[in-house]
KEMAR-278216 format. One line per 8 residues: number of its first residue (from 0); their letters; for each residue y, x, z of C-alpha. Coordinates in Angstrom, 1 decimal, always signed. Layout:
N
NUM> a> Y X Z; ...
***
This chain:
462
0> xxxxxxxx> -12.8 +29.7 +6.5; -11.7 +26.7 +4.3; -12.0 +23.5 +6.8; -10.9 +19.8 +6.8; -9.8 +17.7 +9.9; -9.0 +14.2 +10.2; -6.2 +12.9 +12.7; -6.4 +9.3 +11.6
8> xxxxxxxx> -8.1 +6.7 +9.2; -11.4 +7.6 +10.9; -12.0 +4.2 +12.9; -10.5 +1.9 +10.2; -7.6 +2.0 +7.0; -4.8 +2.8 +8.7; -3.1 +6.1 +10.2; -4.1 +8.5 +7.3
16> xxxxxxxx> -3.7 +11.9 +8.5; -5.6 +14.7 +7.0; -5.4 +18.9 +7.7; -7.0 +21.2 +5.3; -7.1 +24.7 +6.9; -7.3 +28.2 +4.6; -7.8 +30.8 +6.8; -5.0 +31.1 +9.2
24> xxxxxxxx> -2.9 +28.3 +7.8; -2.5 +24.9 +7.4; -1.4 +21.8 +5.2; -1.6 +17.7 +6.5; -2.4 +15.6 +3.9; +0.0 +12.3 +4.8; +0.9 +11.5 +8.8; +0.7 +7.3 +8.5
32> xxxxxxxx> +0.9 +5.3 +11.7; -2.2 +2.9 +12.9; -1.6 -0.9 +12.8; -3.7 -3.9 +14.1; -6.8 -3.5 +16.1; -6.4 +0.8 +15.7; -2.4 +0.4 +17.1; -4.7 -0.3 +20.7
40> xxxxxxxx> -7.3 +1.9 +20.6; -7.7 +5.3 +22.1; -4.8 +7.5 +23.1; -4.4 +8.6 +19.5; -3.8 +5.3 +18.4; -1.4 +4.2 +21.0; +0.7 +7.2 +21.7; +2.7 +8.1 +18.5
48> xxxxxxxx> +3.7 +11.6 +20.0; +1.2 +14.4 +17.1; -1.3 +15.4 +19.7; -2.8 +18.0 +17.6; -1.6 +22.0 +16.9; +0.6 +21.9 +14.2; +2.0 +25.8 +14.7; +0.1 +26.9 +11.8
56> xxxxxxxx> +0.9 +23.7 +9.6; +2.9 +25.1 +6.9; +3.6 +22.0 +4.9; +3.2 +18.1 +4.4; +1.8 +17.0 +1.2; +2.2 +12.7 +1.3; +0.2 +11.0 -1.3; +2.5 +7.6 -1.0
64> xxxxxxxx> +5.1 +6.0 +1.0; +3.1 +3.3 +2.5; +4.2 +2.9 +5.9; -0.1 +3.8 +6.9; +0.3 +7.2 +5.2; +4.3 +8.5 +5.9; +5.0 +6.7 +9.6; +4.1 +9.3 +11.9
72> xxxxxxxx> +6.4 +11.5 +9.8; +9.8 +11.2 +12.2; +7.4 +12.0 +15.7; +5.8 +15.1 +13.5; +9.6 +16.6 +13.0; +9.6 +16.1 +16.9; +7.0 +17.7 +17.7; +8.3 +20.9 +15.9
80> xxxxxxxx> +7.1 +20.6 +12.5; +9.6 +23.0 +10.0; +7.4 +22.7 +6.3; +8.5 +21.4 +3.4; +7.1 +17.3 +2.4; +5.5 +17.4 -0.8; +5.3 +14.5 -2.8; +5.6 +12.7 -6.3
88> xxxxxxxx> +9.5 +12.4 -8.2; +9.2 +8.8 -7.0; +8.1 +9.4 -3.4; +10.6 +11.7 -3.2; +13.1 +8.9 -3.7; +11.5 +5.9 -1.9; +10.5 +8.4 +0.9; +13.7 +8.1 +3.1
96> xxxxxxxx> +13.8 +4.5 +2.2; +10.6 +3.4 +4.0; +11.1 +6.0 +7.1; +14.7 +4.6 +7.3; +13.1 +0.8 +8.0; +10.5 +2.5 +10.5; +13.7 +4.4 +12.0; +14.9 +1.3 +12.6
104> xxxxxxxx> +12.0 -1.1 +13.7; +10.2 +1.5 +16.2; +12.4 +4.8 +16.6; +15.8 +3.8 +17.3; +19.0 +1.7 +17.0; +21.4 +4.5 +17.1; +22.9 +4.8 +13.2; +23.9 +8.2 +13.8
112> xxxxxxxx> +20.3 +9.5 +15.0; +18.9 +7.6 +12.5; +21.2 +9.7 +9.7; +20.5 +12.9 +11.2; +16.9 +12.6 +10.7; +17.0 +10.7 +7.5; +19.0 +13.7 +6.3; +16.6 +16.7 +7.9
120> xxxxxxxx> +13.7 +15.3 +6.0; +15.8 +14.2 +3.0; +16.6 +18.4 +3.4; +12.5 +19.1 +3.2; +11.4 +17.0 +0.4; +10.0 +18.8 -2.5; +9.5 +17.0 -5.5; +6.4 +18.0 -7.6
128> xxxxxxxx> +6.4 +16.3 -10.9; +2.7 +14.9 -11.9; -0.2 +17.5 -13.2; +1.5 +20.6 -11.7; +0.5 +23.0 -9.8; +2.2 +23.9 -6.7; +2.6 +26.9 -4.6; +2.1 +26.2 -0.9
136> xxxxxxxx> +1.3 +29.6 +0.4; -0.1 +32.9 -1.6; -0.9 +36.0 +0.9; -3.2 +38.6 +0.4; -5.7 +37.5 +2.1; -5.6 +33.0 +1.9; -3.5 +31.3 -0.8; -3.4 +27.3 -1.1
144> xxxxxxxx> -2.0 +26.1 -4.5; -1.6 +21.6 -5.0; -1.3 +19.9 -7.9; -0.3 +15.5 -7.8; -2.3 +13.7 -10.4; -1.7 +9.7 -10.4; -3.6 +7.6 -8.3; -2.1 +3.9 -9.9
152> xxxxxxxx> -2.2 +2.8 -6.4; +2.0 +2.0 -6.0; +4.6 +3.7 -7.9; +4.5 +7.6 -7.1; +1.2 +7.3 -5.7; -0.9 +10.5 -6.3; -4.3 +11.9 -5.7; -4.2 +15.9 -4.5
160> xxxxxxxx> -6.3 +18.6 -6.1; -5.9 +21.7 -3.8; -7.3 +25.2 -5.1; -7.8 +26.8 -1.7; -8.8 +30.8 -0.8; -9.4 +32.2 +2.2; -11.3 +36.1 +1.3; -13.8 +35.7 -1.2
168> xxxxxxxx> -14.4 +32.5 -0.4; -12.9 +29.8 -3.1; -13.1 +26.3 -3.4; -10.9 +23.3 -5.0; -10.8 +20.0 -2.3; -9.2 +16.8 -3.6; -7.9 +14.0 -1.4; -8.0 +10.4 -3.0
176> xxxxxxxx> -5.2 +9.1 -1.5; -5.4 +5.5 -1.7; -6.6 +4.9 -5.1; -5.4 +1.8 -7.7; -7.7 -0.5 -8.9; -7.6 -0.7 -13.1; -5.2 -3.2 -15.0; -3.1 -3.1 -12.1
184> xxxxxxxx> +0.2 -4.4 -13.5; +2.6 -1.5 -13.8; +1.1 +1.4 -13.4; -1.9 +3.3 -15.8; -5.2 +3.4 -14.0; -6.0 +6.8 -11.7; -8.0 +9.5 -13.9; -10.6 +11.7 -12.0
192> xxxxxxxx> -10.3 +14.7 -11.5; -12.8 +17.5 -14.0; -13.9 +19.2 -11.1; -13.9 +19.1 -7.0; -16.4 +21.0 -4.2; -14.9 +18.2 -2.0; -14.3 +15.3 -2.1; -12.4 +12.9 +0.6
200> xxxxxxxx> -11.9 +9.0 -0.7; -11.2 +5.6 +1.0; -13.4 +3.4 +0.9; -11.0 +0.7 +1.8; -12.9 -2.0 -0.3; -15.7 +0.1 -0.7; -18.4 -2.7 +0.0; -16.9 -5.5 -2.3
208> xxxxxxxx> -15.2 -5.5 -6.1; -12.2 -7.1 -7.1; -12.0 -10.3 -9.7; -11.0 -9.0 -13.2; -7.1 -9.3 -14.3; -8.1 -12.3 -16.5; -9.8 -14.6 -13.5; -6.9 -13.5 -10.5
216> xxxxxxxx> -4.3 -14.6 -12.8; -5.7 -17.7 -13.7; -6.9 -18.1 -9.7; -2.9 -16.9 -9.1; -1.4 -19.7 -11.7; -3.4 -22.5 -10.2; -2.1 -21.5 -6.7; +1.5 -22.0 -8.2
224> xxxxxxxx> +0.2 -25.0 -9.8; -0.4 -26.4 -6.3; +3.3 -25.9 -5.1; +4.3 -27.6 -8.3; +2.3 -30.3 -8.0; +3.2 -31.4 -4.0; +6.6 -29.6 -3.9; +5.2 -27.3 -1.0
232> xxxxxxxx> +6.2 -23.8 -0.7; +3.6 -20.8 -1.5; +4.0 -18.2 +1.3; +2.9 -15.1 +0.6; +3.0 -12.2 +3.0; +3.6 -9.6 +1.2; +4.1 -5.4 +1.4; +7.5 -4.4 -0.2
240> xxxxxxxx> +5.7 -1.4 -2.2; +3.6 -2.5 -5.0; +2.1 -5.6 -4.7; +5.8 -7.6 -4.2; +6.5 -5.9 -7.7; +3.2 -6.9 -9.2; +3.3 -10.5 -8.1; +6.5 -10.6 -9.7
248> xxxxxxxx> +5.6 -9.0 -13.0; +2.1 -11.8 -13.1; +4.6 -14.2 -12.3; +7.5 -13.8 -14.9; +4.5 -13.3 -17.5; +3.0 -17.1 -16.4; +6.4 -18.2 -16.5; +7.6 -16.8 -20.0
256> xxxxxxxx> +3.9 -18.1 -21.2; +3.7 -21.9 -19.5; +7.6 -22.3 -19.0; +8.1 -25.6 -20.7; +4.4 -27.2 -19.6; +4.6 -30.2 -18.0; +2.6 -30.3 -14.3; +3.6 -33.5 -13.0
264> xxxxxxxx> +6.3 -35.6 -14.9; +9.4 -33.8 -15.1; +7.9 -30.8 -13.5; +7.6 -27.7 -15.6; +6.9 -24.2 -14.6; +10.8 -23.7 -15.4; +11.2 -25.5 -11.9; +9.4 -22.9 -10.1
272> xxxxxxxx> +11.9 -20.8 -7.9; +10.5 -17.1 -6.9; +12.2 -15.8 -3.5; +11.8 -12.8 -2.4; +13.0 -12.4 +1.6; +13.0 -9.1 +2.6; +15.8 -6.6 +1.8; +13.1 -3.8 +1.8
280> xxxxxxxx> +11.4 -5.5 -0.6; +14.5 -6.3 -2.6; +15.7 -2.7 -2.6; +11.8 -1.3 -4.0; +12.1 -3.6 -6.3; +15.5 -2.7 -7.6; +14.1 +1.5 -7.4; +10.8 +0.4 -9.2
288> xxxxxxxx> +13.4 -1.0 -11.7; +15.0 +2.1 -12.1; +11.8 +4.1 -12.6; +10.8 +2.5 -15.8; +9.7 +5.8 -17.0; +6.8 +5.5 -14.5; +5.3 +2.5 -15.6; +2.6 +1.8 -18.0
296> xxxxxxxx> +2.7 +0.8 -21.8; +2.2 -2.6 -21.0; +4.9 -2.7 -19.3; +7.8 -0.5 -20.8; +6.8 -2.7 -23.9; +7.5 -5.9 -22.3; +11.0 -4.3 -21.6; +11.5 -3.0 -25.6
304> xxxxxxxx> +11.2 -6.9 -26.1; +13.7 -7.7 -24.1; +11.9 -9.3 -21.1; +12.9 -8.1 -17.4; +9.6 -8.7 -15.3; +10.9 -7.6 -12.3; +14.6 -9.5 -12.2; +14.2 -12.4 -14.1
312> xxxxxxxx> +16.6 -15.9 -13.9; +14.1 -18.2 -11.0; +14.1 -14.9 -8.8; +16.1 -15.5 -5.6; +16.9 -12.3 -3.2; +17.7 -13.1 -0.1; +18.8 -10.1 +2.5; +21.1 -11.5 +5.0
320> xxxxxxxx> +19.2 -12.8 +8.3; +21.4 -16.2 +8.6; +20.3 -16.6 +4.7; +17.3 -16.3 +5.8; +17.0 -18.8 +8.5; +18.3 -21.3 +6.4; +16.3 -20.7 +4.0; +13.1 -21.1 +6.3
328> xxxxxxxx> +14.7 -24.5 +7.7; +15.3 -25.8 +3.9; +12.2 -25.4 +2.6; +10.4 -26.5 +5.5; +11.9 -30.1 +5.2; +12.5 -30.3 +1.2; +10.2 -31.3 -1.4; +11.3 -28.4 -3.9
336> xxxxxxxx> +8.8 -26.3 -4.9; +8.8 -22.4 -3.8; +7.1 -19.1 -3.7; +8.3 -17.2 -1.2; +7.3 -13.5 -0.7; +8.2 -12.1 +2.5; +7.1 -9.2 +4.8; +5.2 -7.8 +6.3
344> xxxxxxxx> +2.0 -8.4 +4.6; -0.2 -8.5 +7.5; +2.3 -11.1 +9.3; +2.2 -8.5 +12.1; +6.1 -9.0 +12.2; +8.5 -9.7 +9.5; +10.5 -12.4 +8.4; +7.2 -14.1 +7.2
352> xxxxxxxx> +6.1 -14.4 +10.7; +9.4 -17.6 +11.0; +7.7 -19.0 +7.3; +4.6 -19.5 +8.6; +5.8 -20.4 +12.1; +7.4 -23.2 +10.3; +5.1 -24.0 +7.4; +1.3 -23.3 +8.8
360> xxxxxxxx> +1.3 -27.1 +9.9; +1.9 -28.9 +6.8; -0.9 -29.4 +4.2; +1.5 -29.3 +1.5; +2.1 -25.6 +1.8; -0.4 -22.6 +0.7; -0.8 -19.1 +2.2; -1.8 -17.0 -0.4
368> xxxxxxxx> -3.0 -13.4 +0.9; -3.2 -10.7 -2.1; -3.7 -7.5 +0.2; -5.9 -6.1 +2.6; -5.9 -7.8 +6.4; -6.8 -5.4 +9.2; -8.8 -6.6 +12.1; -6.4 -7.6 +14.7
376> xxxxxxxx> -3.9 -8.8 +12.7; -2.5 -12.4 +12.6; -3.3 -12.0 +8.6; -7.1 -11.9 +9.5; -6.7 -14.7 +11.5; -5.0 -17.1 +9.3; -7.6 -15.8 +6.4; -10.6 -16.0 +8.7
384> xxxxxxxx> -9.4 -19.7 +10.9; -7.5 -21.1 +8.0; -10.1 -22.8 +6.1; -11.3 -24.2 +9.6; -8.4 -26.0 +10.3; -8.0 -23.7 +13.3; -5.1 -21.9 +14.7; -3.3 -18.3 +15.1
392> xxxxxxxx> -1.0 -17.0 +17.5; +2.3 -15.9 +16.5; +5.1 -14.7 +19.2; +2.8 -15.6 +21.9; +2.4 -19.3 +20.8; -0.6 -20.5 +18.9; -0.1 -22.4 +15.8; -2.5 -25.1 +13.7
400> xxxxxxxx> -3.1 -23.9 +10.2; -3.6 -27.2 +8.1; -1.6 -25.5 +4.5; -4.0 -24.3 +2.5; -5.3 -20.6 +2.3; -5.9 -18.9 -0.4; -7.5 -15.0 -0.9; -6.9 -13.1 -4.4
408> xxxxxxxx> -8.4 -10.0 -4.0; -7.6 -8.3 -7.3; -3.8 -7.4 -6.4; -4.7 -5.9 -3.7; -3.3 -2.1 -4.8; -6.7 -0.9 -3.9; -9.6 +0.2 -5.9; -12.8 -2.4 -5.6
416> xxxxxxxx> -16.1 -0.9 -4.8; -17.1 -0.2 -8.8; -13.7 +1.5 -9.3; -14.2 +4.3 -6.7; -17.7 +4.7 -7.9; -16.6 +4.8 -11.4; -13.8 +7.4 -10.4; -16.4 +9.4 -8.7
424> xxxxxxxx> -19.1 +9.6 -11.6; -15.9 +10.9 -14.1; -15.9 +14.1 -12.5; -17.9 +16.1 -14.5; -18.2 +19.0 -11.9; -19.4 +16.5 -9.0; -18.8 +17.1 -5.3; -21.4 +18.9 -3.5
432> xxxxxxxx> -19.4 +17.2 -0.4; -17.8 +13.9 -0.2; -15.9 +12.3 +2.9; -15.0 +8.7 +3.0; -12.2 +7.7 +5.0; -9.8 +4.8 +4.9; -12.2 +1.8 +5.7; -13.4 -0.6 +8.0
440> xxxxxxxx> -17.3 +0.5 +9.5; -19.0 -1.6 +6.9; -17.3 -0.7 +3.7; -18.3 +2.9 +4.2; -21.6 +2.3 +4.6; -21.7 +0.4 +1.8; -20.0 +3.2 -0.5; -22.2 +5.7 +1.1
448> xxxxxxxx> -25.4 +3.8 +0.2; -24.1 +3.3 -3.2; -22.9 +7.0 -4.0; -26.2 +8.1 -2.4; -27.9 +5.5 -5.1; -26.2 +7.6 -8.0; -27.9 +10.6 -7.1; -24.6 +11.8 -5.2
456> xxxxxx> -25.6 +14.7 -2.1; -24.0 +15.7 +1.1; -22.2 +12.2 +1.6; -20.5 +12.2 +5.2; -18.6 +9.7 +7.7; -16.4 +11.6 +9.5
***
């Protein structure tokens, strides 16, 4: 029997956790933690600890490193797991990155425990270049081969084909992943698969499109425009994989293009300084640096010409936590115009979370939200309260949001509503079986009722 499970991203878009069965054995596709409203629900949710058999799991294959997809990983060693972790060249090196952060945030303190495990799944990653396939198991009777294709989502992202056998019985599954939306800075654009039996996709903005790379850049520069204008400081909450990176390459590009334009007398966009406060953030950044060789025409040719979108001369780092402070303190009582991109991009925590503590209250300053907000988050709440001169609560003290708040839905690293339809209708041997996962209630209603307008059978909910 060939069988899928689903041990997360069921109720909403986070905790991604998927287990394709061939027979006897076993394979999870990504072990991602639950955040916001999920983090409370259910004992699944709230206890960490893999309450599922894994004894016939014979290997982890992670589409990304997003903290929703890998952070379970450290409590599935613990619970006994001995595979292999599958993944991209470039997951394989921001892998023990990210889980090093989560180590540290909700595992433990202790450096030496936290090197000891960094090392044991350091010791189990296999790296499985793009378009591949892999060998996961081959016995006489059930074989599992994988191959990664890219999914243009963040760097290393990847979409998995899976040519499972169990007897006679043969099929190929593919798991979406999370899945890019197109003319995403960066990266090339996701190609579908030529053929799947199953299909599972998120349908994280599966009821809703995203505004075209033309209109969110234009939307983006008159947001900066804003800061420029007043001297207030853009805040944006941001996820140190893939959209920090993006925001800087728009950025540099708006900069090199209106540099010496004047906003407001002496004011050019040569005054605009770019910080980015979060060492995370500031160490992806250097590693998406490193990994030019993973990036897309565009932007390898912007490098051929010289230009360095990712560290250019207004960019600001800052890592250490009295920096940091300071930082928040100055801004907060100067009229010099800022962006500031900080994490977490949710405002769940972070150093964000002392930005807008400080900031929310003045009208001068803009919260500009380019990524997904789960329910339950205080992200939600600024985006839903914000324009209502309400309030959110941070550390357990409510807060008046008077700066202005701003939405720009095409960075978010997720494909829009036409894109996973589009990716769907490429695959010239369709699904006779599609799953969507990875969304809030309503989106996957929506994407249901649209694939099922396309002629598309056998469309489920899990």
């Amino acid at each position: 029997m060939i069988d899928i499970q689903h041990h997360g991203a069921t109720t909403g878009v986070t905790g991604s956790c998927h287990e394709l069965n061939v027979g006897p054995a076993g394979v999870l596709i990504d072990c991602g933690l639950f955040q916001g409203e999920e983090a409370s629900k259910g004992a699944n949710a709230s206890n960490l600890t893999i309450d599922f058999p894994i004894d016939h799991i014979r290997a982890l294959i992670v589409t990304h490193v997003h903290i929703d997809h890998v952070g379970r990983i450290p409590y599935l060693l613990a619970a006994g797991f001995e595979g292999p972790i599958i993944c991209s060249e470039p997951s394989a090196i921001m892998l023990p990155e990210i889980l090093e952060d989560a180590l540290k945030i909700g595992f433990t303190r202790d450096r030496a425990l936290i090197e000891r495990v960094l090392g044991l799944i350091r010791s189990r990653i296999v790296a499985v270049p793009y378009g591949q396939w892999h060998t996961v198991f081959d016995a006489d009777s059930h074989a599992l081969r994988v191959r990664l294709q890219r999914a243009g989502h963040i760097l290393g992202s990847a979409y998995v084909e899976c040519e499972a056998r169990d007897g006679d019985n043969q099929e190929r599954i593919v798991f979406s992943g999370d899945l890019g939306a197109p003319h995403a800075p960066l990266l090339p654009e996701p190609q579908p698969p030529e053929k799947t039996d199953r299909l599972v996709i998120e349908s994280t903005y599966g009821d809703k499109d995203h505004e075209d790379r033309e209109t969110r850049r234009y939307r983006l520069k008159t947001v900066l425009e804003h800061a420029l204008e007043d001297g207030g400081t853009v805040l944006v909450p941001s996820f140190s994989i893939g959209r920090t990176q993006e925001l800087l390459y728009e950025i540099e590009s708006l900069i090199t293009e209106f540099g010496e334009s004047s906003i407001e007398g002496e004011l050019t966009w040569n005054n605009l300084e770019i910080v980015v406060d979060s060492p995370l953030a500031a160490e992806f950044t250097r590693i998406y640096d490193q990994l030019k060789p993973f990036w897309d025409e565009e932007a390898k040719d912007l490098v051929q010409q010289g230009r360095h979108p990712l560290s250019f001369d207004q960019l600001t780092v800052i890592n250490d936590h009295k920096d940091h402070l300071e930082a928040v303190e100055y801004l907060a009582k100067t009229h010099r115009p800022c962006v500031v991109l900080a994490g977490s991009g949710m405002c769940a925590g972070g150093r964000v979370v002392n930005y807008l503590k400080a900031m929310l209250g003045d009208k001068r300053n803009d919260v500009l939200f380019v990524g997904y907000q789960a329910a339950g988050t205080p992200g939600r709440d600024i985006l839903t309260y914000g324009p209502r001169s309400g309030w959110v609560e941070l550390d357990g003290e409510r807060y008046t949001i008077r700066a202005r708040v701003h939405q720009v839905g095409g960075y978010s690293a997720h494909a829009g509503q036409s894109d996973l339809v589009r990716f769907v209708e490429g695959i010239s041997q369709p699904p006779s079986e599609i799953r969507i996962v990875h969304g809030d209630r309503a989106a996957k209603l929506a994407l249901k009722n649209k694939f099922q307008g396309i002629g598309l059978m056998g469309i489920m909910i899990p």
